[in-house]
N, C-alpha and C positions, 0 to 999 in steps of 0.2 A: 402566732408563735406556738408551735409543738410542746407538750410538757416534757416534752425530751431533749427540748435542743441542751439545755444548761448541763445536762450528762453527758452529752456526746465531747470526748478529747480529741479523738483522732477519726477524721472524717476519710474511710476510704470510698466512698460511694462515687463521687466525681471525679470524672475520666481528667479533668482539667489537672496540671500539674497545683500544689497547693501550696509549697513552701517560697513560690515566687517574691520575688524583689521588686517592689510599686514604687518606689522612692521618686526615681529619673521621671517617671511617668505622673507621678503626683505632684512633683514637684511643675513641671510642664503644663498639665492640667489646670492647675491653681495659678499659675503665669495668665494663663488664656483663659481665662475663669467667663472674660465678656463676652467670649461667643455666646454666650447664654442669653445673651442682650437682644439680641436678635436669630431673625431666621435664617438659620442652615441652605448651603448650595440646595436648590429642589435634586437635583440628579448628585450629587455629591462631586463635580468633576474634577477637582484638582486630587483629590483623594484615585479618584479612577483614572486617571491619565498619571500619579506617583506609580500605581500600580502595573498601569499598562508597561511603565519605563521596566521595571524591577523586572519584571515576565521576558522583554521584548515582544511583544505582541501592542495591535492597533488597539488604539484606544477604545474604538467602538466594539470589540468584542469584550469589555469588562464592565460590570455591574455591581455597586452595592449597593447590599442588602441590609436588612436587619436580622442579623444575623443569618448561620445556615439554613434555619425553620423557615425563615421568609421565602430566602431564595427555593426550599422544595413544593412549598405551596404556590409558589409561582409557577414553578414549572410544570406543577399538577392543575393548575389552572389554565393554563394555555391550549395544554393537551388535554382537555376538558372530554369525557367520554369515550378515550383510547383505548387499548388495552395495556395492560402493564404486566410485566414479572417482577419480583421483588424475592431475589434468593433469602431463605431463612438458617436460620435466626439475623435478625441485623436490629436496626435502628427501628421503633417505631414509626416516627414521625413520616416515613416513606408511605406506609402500609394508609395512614391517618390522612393524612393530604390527597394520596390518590382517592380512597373514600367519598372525602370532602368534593369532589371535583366529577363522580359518579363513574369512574374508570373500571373497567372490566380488569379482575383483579386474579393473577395466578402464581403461585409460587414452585421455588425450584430448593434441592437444599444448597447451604453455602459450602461451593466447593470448586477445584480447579478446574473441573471439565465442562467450559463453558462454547465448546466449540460447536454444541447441534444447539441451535435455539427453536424454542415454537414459535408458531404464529402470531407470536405479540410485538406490539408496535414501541414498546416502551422497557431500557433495561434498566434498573436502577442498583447498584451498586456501592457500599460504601468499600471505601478501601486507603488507609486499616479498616476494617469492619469492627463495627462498635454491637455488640459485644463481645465478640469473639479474641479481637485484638489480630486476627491472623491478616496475612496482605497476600494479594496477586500481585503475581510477575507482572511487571513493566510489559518483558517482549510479549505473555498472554492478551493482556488487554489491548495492547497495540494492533496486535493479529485480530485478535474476534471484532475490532471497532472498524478496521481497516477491511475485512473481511464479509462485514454484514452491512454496508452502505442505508441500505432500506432501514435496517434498526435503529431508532435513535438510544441514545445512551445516557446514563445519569449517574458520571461515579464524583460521589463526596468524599472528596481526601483531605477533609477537615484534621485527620490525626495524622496528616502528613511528616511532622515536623517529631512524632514519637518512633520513627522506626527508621533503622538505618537503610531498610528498602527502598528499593529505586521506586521514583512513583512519574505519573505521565507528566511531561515535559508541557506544558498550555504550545510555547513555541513551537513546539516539533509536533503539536497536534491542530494548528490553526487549517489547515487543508481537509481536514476532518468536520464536515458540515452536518454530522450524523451523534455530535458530541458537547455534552456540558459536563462541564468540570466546575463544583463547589468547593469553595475554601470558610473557613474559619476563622478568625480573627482570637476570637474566642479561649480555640484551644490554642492557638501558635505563642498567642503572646497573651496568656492566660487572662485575657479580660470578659469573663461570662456575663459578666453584668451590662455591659456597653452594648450587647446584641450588634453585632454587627460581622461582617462574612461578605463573601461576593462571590460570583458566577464568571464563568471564562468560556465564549461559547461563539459561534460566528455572528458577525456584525447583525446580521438579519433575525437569528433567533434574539439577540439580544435587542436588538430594535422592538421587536416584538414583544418583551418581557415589558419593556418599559412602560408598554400602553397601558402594563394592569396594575404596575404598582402605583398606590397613592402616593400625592406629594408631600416630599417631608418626613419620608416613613423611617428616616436617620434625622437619630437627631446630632445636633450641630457640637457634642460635647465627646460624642463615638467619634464622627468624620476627625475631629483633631488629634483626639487619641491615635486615629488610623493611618493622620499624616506623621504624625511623630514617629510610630510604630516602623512605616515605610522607611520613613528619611535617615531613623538613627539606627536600629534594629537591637532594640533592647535585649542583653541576653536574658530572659524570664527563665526558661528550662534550666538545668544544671547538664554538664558535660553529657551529654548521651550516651555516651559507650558508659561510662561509669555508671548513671541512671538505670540503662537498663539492663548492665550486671547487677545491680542490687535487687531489679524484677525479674530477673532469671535465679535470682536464690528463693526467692518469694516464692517464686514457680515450685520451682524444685523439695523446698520445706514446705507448703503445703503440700503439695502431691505424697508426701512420704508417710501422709496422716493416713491411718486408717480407714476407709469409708471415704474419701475425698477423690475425687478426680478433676484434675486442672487440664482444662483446653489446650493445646498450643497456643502460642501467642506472640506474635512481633511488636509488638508494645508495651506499652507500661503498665497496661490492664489487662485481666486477666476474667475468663468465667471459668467457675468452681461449683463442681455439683457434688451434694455429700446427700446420703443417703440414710441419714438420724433424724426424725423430727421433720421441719419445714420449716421456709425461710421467714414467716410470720413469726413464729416462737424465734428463732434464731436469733433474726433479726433484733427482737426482745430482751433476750437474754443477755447477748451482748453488749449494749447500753447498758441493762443493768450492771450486771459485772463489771465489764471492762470500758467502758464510756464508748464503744467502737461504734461505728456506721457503715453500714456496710451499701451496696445496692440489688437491690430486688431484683431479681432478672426473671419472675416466674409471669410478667403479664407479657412475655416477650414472646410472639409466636413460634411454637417449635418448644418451647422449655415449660418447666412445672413450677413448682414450690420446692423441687429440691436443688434450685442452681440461685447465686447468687455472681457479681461482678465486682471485684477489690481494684484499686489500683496503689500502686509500688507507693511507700510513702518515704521516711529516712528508716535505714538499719533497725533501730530501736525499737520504732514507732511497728513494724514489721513483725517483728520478734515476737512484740505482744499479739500483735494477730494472730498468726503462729500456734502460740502459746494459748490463747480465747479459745481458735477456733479446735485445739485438740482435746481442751478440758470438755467442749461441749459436745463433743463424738462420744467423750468416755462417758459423761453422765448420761448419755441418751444408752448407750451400752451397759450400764449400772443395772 
């Protein structure tokens, strides 16, 4: 444990929604407490055949995973020595996994014009893009996936569920053999702890993913979570339009700080680069002062030690960030 965690009140560091409602699911959890008695499906399948229903797509194009981490080190292990693109700034874990897996590695910046690609074998994409929060057009990615046959594709639309943006359809993309689509369990129905996520991809590449995961790699306590999650669909988020009017004020009041500049952003999180100090002191000072947590976003390729990543929390909770982060401009300006 951190000698900080007991200071920190308001955590905005995690993209995950935080004020969610566990009750229906705890209470469920603790009903089914004996799955723990024994061993979990090996492949999870009623959980992935709930899923396949919910999609309408074959059952054999869908995968769980342990969470979305799992499912990218999969894919980077299958495609073990390929070449990859990975537009920047995004997610880590893309950049890490293809590493791990010894992939000829190139980047491009994060942007709409993705219509000339290079010579690489591999596109991976999140979208919403974590950390940027911005989303690609639906009919875009449809075009360039549909368009580039030979490319294969990797877009994680884990923060599907944070943005009123249209995202790809798994349905209206199964004819697409050039395509994997990740999800999130995680973020949708805010359970980060349960590690659990799944893949949507043709019967064959998923046949094929299956040969490298270990057995058992979910454990039997996630799978129920995930069938509950399927069967009932617990509200966790609050109203979204509401939600992310209150991150579009966020947006808007930081960006009006002096020295701050906020990204666009289709979601509920947001990157912010100021230009006082660094995000080590920052990050510092805030806890001190105001118990706040914020997220680092200077190990993130393409950024420095002057951007950091917030996400939207309640009104109030907001205000003081706000409030933190313009006293901390002034005193660096002092």
């Amino acid at each position: 444990m951190s000698d900080n965690d007991d200071k920190i009140k308001m955590n905005f560091s995690s993209s995950v929604y935080s004020k969610a409602d566990y009750s229906d699911i705890k209470e469920h959890l603790m009903a089914h407490f004996d799955v723990v008695s024994h061993y979990p499906e090996e492949e999870a399948q009623k959980l992935e055949s709930l899923i396949a229903q919910k999609l309408e797509v074959p059952e054999n194009a869908v995968m769980i995973t342990n969470g979305a981490n799992e499912a990218i080190y999969l894919i980077a292990q299958l495609y073990k020595g390929w070449a990859s693109i990975i537009p920047q700034p995004t997610f880590n874990a893309y950049e890490e996994a293809c590493h791990a897996f010894q992939h000829i590695i190139s980047y491009d910046d994060y942007n709409d014009n993705l219509d000339y690609l290079p010579e690489d074998r591999i596109y991976w994409l999140c979208n919403p893009n974590n950390p940027t929060g911005n989303v690609l057009l639906k009919s875009l990615l449809n075009h360039i996936v549909r368009k580039h046959p030979r490319y294969l594709y990797v877009i994680d639309q884990s923060y599907a569920n944070y943005t009123p943006c249209q995202m790809l359809e798994p349905k209206e993309m199964m004819d697409c053999y050039n395509l994997m689509l990740i999800y999130s369990f995680s973020k949708t129905y805010c359970i980060p702890g349960l590690r659990l996520g799944y893949i949507v991809a043709s019967p064959i590449i998923i046949e094929r993913l299956r040969l490298l995961r270990q057995p058992w790699s979910v454990n039997a306590m996630a799978i129920e979570a995930g069938k509950y999650c399927i069967e009932h669909e617990p509200k966790m988020i609050p109203d979204l339009d509401t939600y992310l009017s209150e991150a579009k004020r966020l947006h808007s009041r930081l960006s009006e700080i002096e020295g701050v500049m906020v990204m666009k952003s289709d979601t509920n999180f947001m990157l912010v680069h100021f230009d006082k100090g660094n995000i080590y002191e920052l990050k510092r000072w805030l806890i001190e002062h105001y118990g706040i947590l914020i997220k680092d976003a200077s190990d993130i390729r393409g950024l420095d030690e002057h951007y950091f990543r917030v996400t939207a929390l309640t009104p109030e909770e907001n205000d003081v960030l706000i409030e933190a982060v313009e006293a901390y401009q002034k005193w660096k300006m002092s």
